[in-house]
N, C-alpha and C positions, 0 to 999 in steps of 0.2 A: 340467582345470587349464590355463590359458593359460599361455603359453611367454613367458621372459621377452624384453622389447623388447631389442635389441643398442643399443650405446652410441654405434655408429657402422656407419653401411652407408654402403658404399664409400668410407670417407673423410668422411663425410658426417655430423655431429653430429645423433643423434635427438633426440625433444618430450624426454626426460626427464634429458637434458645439459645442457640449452639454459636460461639466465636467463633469456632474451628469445627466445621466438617468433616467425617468420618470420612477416610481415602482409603479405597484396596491399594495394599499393597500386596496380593496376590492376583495377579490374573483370571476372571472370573469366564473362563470359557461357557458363552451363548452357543456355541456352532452345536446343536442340538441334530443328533443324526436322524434320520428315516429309518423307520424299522416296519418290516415286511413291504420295504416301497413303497410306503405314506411320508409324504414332508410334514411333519408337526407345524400349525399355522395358530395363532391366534396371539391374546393381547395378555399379558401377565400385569397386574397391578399388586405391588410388592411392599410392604412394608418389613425393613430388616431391623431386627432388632440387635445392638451389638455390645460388647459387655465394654468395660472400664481397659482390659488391654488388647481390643481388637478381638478378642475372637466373637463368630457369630452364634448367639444363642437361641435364635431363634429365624424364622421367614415366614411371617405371616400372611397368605393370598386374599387379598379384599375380593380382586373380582375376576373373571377372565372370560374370554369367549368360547374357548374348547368344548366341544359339550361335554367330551368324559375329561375334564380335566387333565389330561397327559402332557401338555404344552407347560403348566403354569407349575404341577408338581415338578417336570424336570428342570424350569427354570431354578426356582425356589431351593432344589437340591443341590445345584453349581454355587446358589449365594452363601447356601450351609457351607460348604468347602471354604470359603474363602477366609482371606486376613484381613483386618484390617488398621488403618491409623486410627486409634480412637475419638470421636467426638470432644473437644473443649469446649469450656466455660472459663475465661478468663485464664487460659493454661493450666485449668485441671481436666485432666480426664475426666469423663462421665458417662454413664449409660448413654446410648443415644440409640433413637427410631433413623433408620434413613430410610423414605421412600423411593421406590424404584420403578419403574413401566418399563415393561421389555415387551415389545412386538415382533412378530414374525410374518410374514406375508408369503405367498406363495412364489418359487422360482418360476420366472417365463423355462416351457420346456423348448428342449435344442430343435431345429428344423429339421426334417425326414430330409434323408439322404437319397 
């Protein structure tokens, strides 16, 4: 049995409060590069926290698979960047939590030539 959602974390109005859903309106680039020719794989579970006029205050990681963490911090850092349309209640703005899961899986590599 899933547990139920809180109505508010940290002050922060959740999806099932909320009339109006918080929407980027900036482009939140995922394409997370390889560095030293490793592809970063794993599962980000994201709680964003976002203030009264879009911007993000906070990203906080529930849980992820990475073992060193490098996947879920670099997601978490793209969420920081972003803008967004503020969560409503009844067309007022308000803090709102949005949850987020971003996974990455490994690329199939290219056939030997």
């Amino acid at each position: 049995m899933t547990p139920p959602v809180p109505e508010q974390i940290f002050g922060h109005y959740t999806e099932g409060k909320l009339t109006k859903l918080p929407a980027p309106i900036t482009d939140i680039d995922l394409n997370i590069p390889a560095i030293n020719g490793l592809q970063y794989t794993g599962r980000a579970d994201l709680t964003v926290l976002i203030d009264t006029d879009g911007r993000v205050l906070d990203v906080l990681i529930a849980s992820e698979t990475d073992s060193v963490n490098a996947f879920a911090d670099r997601v978490a850092a793209r969420f920081r960047e972003a803008r967004f349309a503020p969560g409503e209640i009844d067309g007022v703005p308000v803090k709102s939590a949005l949850h987020a899961v971003v996974v990455s899986e490994s690329l199939p590599t290219a056939p030997a030539k």
